[in-house]
Each structure stands twice: as structure tokens, then as C-alpha cells.
KEKE-3310 file (N, C-alpha, C; in steps of 0.2 Angstrom, whole numbers, plus 5000, padded with zeros to 4 digits):
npx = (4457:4467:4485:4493:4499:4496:4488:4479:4473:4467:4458:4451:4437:4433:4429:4422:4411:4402:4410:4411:4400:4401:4416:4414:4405:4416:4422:4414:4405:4388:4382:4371:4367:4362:4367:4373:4387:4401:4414:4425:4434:4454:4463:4469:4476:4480:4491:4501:4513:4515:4513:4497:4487:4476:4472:4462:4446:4431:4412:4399:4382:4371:4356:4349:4354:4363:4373:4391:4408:4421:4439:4451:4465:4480:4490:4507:4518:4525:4524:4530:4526:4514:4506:4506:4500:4488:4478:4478:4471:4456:4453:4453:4443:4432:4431:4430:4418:4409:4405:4404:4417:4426:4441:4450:4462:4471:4482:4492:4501:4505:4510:4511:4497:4494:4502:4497:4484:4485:4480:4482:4489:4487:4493:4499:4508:4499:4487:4476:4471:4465:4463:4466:4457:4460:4452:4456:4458:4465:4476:4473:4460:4451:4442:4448:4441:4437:4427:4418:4405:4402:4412:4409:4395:4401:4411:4421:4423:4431:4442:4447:4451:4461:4471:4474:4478:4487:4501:4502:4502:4490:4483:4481:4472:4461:4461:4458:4444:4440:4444:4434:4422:4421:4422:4408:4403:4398:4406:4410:4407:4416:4429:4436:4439:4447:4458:4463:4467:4478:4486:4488:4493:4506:4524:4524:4521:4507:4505:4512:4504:4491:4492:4494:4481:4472:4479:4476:4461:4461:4464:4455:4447:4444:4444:4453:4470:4483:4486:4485:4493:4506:4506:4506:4521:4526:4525:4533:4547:4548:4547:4548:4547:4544:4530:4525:4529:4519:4506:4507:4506:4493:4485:4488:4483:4469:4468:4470:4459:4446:4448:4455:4464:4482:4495:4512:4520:4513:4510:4523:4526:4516:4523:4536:4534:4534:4528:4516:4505:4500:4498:4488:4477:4480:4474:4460:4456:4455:4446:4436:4439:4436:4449:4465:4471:4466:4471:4477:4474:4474:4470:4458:4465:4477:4485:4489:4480:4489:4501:4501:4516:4523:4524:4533:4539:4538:4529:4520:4513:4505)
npy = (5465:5463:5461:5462:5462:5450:5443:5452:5448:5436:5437:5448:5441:5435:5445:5452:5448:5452:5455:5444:5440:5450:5445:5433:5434:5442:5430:5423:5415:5411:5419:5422:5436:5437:5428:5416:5417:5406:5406:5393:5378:5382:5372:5358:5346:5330:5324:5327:5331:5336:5351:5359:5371:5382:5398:5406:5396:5396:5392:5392:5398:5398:5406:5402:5388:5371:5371:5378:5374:5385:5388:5399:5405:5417:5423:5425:5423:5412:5397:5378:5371:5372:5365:5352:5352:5359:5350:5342:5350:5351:5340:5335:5344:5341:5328:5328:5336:5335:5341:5352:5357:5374:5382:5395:5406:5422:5436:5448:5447:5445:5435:5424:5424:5418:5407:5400:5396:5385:5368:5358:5341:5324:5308:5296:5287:5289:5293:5301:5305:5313:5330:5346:5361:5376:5393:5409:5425:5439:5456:5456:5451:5456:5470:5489:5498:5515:5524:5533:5532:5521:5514:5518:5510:5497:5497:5490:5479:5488:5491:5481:5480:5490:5484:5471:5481:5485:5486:5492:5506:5516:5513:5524:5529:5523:5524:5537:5538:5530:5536:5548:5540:5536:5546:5551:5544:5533:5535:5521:5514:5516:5515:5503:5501:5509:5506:5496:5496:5505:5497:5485:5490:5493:5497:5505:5513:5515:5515:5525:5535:5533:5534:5548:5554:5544:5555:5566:5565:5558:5567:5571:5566:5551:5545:5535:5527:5530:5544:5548:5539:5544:5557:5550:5546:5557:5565:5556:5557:5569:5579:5593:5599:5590:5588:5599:5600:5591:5598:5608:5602:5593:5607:5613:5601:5599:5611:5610:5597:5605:5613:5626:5638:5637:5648:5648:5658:5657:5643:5643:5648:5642:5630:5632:5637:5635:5638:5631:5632:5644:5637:5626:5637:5641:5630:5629:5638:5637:5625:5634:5646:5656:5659:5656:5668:5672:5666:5672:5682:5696:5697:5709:5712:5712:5702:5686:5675:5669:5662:5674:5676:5672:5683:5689:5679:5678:5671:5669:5684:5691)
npz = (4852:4837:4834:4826:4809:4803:4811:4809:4798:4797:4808:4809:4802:4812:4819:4815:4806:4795:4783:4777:4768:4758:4754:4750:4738:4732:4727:4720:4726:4732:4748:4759:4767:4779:4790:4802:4811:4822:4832:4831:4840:4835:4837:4832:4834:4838:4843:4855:4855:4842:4838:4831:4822:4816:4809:4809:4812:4810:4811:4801:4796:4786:4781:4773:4768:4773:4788:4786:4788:4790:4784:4790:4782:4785:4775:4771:4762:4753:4758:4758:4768:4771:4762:4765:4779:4775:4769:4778:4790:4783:4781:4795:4802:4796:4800:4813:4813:4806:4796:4779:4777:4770:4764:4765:4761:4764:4757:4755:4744:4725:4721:4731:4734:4720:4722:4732:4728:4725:4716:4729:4728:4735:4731:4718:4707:4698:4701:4711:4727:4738:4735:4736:4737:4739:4742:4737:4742:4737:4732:4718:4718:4727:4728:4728:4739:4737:4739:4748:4753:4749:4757:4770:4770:4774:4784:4790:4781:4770:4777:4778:4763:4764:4772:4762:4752:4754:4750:4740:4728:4728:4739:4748:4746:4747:4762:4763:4760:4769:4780:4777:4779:4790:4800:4800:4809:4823:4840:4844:4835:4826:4833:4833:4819:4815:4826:4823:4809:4812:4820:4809:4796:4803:4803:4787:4772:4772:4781:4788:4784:4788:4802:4801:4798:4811:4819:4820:4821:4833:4839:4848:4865:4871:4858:4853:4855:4849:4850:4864:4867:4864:4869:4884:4881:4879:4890:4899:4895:4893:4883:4875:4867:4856:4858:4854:4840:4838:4841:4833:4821:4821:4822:4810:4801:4805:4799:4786:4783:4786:4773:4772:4766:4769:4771:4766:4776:4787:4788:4792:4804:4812:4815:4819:4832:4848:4861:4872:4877:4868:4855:4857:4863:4848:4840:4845:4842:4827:4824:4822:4814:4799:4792:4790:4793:4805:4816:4823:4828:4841:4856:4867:4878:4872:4873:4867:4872:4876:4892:4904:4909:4899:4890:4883:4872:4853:4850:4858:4861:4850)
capx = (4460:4472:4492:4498:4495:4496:4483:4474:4471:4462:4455:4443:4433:4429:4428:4418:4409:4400:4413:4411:4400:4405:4423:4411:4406:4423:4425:4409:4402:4385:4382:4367:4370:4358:4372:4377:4395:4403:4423:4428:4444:4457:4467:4469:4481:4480:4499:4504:4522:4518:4505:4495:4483:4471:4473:4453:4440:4421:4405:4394:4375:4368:4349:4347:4355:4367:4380:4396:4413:4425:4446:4451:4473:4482:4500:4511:4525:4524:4526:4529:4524:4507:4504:4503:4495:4482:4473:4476:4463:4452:4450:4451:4439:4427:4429:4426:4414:4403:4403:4409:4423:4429:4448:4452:4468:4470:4485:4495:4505:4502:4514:4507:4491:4494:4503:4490:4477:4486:4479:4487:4488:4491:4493:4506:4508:4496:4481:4475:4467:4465:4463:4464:4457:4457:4447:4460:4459:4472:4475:4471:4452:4448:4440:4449:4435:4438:4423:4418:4400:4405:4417:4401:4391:4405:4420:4425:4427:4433:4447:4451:4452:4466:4474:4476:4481:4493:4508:4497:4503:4483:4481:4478:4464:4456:4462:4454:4438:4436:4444:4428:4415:4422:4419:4402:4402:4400:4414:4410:4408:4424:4437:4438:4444:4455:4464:4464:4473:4483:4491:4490:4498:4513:4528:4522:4521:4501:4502:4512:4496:4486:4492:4494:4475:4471:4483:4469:4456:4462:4468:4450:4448:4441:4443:4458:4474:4487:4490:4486:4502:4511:4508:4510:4527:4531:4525:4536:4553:4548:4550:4542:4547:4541:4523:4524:4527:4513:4503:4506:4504:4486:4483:4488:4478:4463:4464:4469:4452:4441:4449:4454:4469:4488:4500:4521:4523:4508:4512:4532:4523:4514:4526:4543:4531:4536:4522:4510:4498:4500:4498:4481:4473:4475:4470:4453:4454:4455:4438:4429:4441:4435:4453:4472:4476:4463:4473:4483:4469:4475:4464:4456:4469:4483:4492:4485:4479:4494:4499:4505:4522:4527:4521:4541:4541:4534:4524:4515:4513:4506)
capy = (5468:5462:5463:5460:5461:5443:5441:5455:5446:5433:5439:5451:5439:5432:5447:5457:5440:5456:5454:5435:5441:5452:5442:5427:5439:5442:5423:5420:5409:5416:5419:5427:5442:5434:5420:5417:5417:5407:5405:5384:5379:5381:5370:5354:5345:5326:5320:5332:5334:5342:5357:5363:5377:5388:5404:5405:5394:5398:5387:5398:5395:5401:5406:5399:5380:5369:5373:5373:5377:5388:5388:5406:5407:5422:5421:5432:5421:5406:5391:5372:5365:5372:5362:5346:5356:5364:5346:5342:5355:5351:5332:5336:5349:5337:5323:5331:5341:5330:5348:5354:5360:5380:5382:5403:5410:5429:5437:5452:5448:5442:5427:5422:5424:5413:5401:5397:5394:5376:5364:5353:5333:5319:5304:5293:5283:5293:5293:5307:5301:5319:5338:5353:5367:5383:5399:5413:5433:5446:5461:5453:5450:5461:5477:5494:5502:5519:5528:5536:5530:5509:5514:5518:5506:5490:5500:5483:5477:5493:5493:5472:5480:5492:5480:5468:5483:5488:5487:5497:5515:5520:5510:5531:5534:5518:5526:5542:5537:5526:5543:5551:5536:5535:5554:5551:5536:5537:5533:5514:5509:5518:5515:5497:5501:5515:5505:5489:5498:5507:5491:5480:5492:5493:5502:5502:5521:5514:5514:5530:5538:5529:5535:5557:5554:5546:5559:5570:5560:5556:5571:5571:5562:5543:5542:5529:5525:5533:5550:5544:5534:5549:5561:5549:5545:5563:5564:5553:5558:5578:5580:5596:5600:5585:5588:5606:5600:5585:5601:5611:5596:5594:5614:5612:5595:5601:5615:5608:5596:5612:5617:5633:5640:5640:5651:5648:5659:5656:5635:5642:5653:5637:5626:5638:5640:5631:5638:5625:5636:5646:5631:5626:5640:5643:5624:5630:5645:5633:5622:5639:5652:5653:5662:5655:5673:5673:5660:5674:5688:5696:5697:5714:5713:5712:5696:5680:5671:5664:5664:5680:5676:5671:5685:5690:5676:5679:5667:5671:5690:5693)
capz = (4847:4833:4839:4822:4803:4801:4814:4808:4791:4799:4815:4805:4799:4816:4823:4811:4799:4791:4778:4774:4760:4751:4751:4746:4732:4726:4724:4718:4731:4735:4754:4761:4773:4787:4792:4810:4813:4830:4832:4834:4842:4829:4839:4827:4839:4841:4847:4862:4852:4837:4838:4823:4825:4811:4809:4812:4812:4810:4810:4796:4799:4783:4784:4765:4766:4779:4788:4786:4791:4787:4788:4786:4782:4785:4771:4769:4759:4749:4762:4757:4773:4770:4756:4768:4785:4774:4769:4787:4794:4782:4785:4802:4805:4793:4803:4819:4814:4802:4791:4774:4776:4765:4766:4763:4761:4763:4754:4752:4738:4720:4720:4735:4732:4715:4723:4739:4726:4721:4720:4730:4727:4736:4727:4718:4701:4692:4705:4717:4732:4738:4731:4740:4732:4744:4741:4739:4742:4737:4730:4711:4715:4731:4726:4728:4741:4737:4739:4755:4753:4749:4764:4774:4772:4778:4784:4789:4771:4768:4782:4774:4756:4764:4773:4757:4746:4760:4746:4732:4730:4728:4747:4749:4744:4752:4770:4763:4760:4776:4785:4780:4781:4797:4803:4802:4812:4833:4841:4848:4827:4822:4836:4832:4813:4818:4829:4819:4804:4816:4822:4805:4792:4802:4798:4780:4769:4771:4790:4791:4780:4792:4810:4801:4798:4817:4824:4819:4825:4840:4846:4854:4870:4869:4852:4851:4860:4849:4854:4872:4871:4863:4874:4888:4883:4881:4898:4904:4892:4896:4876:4876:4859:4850:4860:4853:4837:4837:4841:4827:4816:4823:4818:4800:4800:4805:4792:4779:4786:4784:4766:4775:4764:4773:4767:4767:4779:4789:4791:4795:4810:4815:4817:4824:4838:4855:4867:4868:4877:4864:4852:4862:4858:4839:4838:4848:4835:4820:4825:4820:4808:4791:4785:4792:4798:4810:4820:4827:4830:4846:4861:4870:4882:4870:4874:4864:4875:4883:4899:4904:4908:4889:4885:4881:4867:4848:4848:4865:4859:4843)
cpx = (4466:4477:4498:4496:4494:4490:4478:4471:4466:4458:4449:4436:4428:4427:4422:4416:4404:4404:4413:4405:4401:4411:4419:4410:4410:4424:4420:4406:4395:4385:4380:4370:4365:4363:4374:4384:4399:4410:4421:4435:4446:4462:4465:4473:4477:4486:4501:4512:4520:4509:4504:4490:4481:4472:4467:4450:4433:4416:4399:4388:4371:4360:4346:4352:4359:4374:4386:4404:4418:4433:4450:4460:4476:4490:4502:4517:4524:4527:4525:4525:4516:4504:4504:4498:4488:4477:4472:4472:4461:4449:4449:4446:4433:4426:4428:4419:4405:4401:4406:4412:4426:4435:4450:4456:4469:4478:4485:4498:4501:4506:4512:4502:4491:4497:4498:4486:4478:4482:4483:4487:4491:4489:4500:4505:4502:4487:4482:4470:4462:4467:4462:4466:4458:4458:4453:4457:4465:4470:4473:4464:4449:4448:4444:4443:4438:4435:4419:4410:4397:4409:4411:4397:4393:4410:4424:4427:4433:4441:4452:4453:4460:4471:4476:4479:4486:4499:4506:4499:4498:4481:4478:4474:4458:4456:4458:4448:4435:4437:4436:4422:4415:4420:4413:4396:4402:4405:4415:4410:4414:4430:4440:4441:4447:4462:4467:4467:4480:4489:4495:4493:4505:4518:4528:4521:4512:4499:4503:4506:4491:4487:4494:4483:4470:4476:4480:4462:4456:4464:4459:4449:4445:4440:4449:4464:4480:4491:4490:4494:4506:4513:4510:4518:4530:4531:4532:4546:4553:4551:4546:4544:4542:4532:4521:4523:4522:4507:4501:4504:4496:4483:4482:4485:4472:4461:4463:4461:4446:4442:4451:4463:4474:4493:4506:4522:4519:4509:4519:4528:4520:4519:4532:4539:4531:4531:4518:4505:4495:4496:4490:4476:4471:4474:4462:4450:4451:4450:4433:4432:4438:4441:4459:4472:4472:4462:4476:4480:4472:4468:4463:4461:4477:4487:4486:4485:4484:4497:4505:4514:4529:4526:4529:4541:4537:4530:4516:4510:4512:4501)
cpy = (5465:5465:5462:5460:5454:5439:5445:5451:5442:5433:5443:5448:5434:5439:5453:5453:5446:5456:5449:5436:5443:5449:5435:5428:5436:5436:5419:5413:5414:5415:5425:5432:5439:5429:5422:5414:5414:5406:5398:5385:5379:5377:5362:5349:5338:5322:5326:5336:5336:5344:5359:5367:5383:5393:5407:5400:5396:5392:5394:5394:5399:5401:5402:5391:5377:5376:5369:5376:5381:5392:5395:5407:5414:5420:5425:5431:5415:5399:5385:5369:5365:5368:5354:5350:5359:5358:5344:5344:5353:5343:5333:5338:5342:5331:5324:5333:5339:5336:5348:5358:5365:5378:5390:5405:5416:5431:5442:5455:5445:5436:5425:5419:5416:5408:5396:5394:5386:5375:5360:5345:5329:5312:5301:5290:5284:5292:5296:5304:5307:5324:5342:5359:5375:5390:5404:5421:5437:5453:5460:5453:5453:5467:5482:5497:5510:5525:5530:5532:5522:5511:5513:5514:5499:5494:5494:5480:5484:5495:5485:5475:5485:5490:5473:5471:5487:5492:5492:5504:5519:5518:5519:5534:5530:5522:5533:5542:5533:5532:5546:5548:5535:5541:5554:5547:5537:5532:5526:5512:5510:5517:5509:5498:5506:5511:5501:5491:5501:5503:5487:5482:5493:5498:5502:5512:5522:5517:5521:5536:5539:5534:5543:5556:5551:5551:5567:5568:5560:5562:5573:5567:5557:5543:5540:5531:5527:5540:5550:5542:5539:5554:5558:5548:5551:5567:5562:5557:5566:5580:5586:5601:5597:5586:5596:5606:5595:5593:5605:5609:5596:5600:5613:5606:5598:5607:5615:5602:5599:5616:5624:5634:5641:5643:5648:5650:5658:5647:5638:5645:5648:5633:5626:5639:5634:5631:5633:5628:5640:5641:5630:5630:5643:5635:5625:5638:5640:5628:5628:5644:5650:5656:5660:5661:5674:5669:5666:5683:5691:5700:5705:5717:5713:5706:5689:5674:5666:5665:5670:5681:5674:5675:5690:5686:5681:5677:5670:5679:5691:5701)
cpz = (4844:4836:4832:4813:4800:4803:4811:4801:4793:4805:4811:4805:4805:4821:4821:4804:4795:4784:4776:4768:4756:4748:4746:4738:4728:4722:4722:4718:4734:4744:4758:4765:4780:4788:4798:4810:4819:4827:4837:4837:4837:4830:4834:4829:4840:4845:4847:4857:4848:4836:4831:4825:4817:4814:4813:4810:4814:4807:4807:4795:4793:4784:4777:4763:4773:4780:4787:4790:4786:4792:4785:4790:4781:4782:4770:4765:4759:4756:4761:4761:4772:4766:4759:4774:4782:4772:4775:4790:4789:4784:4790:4804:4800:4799:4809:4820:4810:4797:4784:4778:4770:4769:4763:4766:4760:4762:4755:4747:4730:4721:4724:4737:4725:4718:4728:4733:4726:4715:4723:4732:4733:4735:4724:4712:4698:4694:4711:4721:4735:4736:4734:4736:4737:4740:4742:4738:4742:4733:4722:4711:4721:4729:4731:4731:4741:4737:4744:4756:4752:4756:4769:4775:4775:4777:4787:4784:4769:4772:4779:4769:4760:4768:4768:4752:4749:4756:4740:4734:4730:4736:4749:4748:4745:4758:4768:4763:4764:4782:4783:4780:4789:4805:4805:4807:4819:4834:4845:4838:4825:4825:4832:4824:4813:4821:4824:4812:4806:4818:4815:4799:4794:4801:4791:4779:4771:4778:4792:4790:4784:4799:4807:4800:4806:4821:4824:4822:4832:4846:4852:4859:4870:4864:4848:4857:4858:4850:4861:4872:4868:4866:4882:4888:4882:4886:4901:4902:4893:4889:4873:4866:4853:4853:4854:4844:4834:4836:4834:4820:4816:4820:4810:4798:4799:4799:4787:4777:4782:4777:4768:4770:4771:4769:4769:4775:4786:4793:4794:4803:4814:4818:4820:4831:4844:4861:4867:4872:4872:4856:4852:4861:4851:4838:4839:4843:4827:4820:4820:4816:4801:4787:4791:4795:4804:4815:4826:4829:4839:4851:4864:4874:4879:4870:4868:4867:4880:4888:4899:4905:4902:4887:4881:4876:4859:4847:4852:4864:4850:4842)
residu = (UNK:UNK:UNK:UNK:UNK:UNK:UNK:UNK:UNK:UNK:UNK:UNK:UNK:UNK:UNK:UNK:UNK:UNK:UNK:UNK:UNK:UNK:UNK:UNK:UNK:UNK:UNK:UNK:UNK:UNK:UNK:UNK:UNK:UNK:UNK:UNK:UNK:UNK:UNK:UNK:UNK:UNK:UNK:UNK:UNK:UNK:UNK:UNK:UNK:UNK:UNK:UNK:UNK:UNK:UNK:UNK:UNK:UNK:UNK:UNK:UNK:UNK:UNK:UNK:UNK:UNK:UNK:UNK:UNK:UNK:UNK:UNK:UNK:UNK:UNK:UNK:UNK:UNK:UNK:UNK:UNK:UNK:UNK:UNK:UNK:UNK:UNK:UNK:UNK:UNK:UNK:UNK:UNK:UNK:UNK:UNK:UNK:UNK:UNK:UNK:UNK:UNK:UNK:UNK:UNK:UNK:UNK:UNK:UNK:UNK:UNK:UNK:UNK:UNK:UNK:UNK:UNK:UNK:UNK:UNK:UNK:UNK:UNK:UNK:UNK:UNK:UNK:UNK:UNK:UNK:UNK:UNK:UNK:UNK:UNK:UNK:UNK:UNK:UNK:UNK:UNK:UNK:UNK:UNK:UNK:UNK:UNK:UNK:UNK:UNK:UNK:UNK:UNK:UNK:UNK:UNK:UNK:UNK:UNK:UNK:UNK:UNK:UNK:UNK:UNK:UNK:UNK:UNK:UNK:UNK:UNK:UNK:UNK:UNK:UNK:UNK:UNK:UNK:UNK:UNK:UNK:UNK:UNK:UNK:UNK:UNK:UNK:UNK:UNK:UNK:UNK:UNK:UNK:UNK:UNK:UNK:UNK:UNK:UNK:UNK:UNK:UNK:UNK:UNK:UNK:UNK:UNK:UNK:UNK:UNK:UNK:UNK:UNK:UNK:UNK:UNK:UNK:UNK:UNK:UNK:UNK:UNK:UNK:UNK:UNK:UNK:UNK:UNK:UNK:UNK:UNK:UNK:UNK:UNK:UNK:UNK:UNK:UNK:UNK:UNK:UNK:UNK:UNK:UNK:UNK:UNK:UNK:UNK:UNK:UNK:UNK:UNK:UNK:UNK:UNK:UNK:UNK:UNK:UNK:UNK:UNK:UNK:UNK:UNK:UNK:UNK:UNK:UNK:UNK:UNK:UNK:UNK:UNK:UNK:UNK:UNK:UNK:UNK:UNK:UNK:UNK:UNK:UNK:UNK:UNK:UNK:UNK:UNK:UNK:UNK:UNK:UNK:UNK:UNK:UNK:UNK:UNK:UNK:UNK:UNK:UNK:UNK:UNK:UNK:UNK:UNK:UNK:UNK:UNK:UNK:UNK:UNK:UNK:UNK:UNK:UNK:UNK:UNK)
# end
């Protein structure tokens, strides 16, 4: 699993080469869908002192012509250096590898983006000896997946397209239509892009978007890793507050989920409520109510379902 958005930009592609056409697509390079995909060293290092290193490297086996290779850059910000190191891997990996040689640069930004494309010269008194052209993707010519049924069919493109349009105020309505391409997915196909935007949006308006949509997901058991770490660390910190209000959040997620109308004063009554047994049950209510107020139906025995020793609070007691 990715450990960063930088990685995540270029890690995908080796980790899920599903997306190497459609992006090919975008940049109108055809690129059958039957192609084997392996990961080469990216290590490009011949004198011990000074290290260079691809982002990814892949050897692409199309079923329709040779192979070739492909150098897949993760930029997040205009870099000079790049503009010598980026024909470097290409000669290199050519002369190693007796292949063509793609050079793709994945982007964030539009300056960026427009600056990566180059090309970059090197030459001298009015003669280029070589030209480096590399293949760019950004938010400029990566489609907007916004449609739950495009999500579905490559929620990896569709987890790329909202990791490249991260900074886009619409970025929310890509994460919504992978939320529900995703629901319908079993849960070995969907963790890996739950987590994987999890990580690679970040503290970003996209990410927090991102982790209130898993923190409804997850509150089911092996289906990701971050309410695991929030309840353990409210485990460890005894923050029985912040668990109680995680809880109430969950409630009013799932219903708004189910399109179940919440009143005013109905959401204040959720979320003023401290019991978590309490809590626990109208969550297990809210799987199956068809109306908000029948969160708080009281049981046969008069107490609602919590343990009898609350039954002194308001919440416990309704």
C-alpha cells in the first residue's frame, strides 16, 4: 500500500496497470487492454555517489505490437533538475534494456503539468542532439469520473481521476460516485481504493470528504483500517466522548445513506447523547427504520435497550 500522495501518483500504475489504457487514451496513444504489465528496477544508479531512482518503471507487453518500457513520474512542483534527470532514465533504461522507451509525468497542478510537457533540449549553437518529449497527465486532460457506473467499471481510474483532481472543488462528486461504485463491490476489490485515497488525498477538503464517507464504511469490521485506528487510539486515550460522538456521526451517516429524513431536533438528540450503549443500539435500529423517530421506540420493558444502570440518564430512558 501507498504511504504518500507522491507515491500514490505513481505506485497505481504498477499496482493496478488496469489504468495504463484508459490514461493512454487520454493522451491518444492507443493501448490494447490485454497488455502484461511487470515492475523493473527503477534504480538507474551507475557511480555509488550519486543516486537516481524512477518513480516507477514498467516493462508493457502489449498483445498487439513490441514491447516497450515505460518511465512513470510523480510532480508535484516545477523542478529544474528534472529537465537533465528525465533524459537520463530515458537513455538509460534504452540502453539497458534494448527497448523504446515512454517517459509519463502525472500531475496535480496546471503549471506543472504545462511545464513537464517541455520539451527539453540538449544541444548547443543551433543543433539538438537530443529531445525529450514526456507524455503528461493532469487535471487539464484527465477526465472528471463522476458517474457511479464509469466508477464501476475501473474504480482504479476512477480513484486516479480523484487523486489528480484532488485541488477541484467538483473532486466531490468523483468520491461520490466511487462511494457508491464501490458499495457494490466485495470487500478484497474495494479496500485497496478506500485505503489508497485514504492515504493519498491527505489533509486536503478532498481527503476530509473522503475519510466522512470511509467512517461509514468502515464502521463495519474488515472493511479498512481507519476506524480500527480510531477506536484503538480512543481505547488507549479513554476519550469516551469523542468515541460517543464518532458514534452519533455513524447514525446520522447511515441515514442520511438510506435518504431516511432527520429533523433539528432529532439530529440535536443524536448527537447530545453520551451513552454509547445507548448510541449502539439506535445505530442497529437505523440498518432497518423507515422514519428517524423510530430510533428511539421504547422497548416492552420500558428502558431502551441500555444497560439498566443508565437507565437514570435521558438518553438511556426514553
Amino acid at each position: 500500500m501507498v504511504t504518500s500522495a507522491h507515491e500514490g501518483m505513481h505506485r497505481i500504475f504498477q499496482e493496478r496497470p488496469e489504468i495504463l489504457t484508459p490514461v493512454f487514451g487520454v493522451l491518444g496513444i492507443a493501448l490494447p487492454e490485454k497488455a502484461a504489465v511487470y515492475a523493473i528496477t527503477s534504480d538507474v544508479t551507475e557511480t555509488r555517489p550519486i543516486a537516481r531512482h524512477i518513480d516507477t518503471a514498467l516493462r508493457v507487453c502489449p498483445s498487439d505490437g513490441e514491447d516497450f518500457l515505460l518511465a512513470v513520474e510523480s510532480q508535484e512542483r516545477r523542478d529544474d533538475r528534472k529537465e537533465v534527470s528525465w533524459p537520463y532514465y530515458v537513455a538509460y533504461l534504452q540502453s539497458k534494456y534494448k527497448l523504446p522507451v515512454l517517459l509519463l509525468v502525472v500531475c496535480r497542478d496546471r503549471a506543472t503539468a504545462k511545464w513537464a510537457a517541455g520539451p527539453f533540449d540538449c544541444g548547443t549553437r543551433g543543433w539538438t542532439v537530443q529531445r525529450t518529449c514526456p507524455l503528461v497527465v493532469g487535471p487539464d486532460n484527465l477526465p472528471m469520473i463522476t458517474d457511479a457506473r464509469t466508477a464501476a467499471r475501473n474504480p482504479a481510474m476512477a480513484a486516479f481521476s480523484a487523486l489528480t483532481h484532488a485541488n477541484n472543488r467538483e473532486c466531490d462528486a468523483i468520491l461520490d460516485a466511487l462511494d457508491q461504485a464501490l458499495m457494490g463491490m466485495d470487500t478484497d476489490a474495494s479496500d485497496y481504493i478506500y485505503q489508497f485515497l485514504d492515504v493519498t488525498l491527505g489533509e486536503t477538503p478532498a481527503g476530509d470528504k473522503w475519510r466522512s464517507i470511509m467512517g461509514f464504511v468502515n464502521y463495519f469490521p474488515g472493511r479498512g483500517h481507519l476506524m480500527e485506528r480510531a477506536y484503538l487510539e480512543g481505547q488507549a486515550e479513554g476519550k469516551a466522548e469523542g468515541k460517543a460522538a464518532g458514534e452519533a456521526a455513524l447514525i446520522l451517516r447511515l441515514l442520511e445513506k438510506r435518504e431516511i429524513l432527520v429533523s433539528e431536533d432529532i439530529r440535536e438528540r443524536i448527537t447530545s447523547c453520551t451513552d454509547l450503549d445507548t448510541l449502539t443500539l439506535w445505530f442497529d435500529r437505523a440498518l432497518t427504520v423507515t422514519a428517524s423517530e423510530d430510533l428511539f421506540v421504547v422497548e416492552a420493558d420500558g428502558v431502551d435497550g441500555a444497560d439498566a444502570s443508565a437507565a437514570g440518564s435521558q438518553d438511556a430512558t426514553l
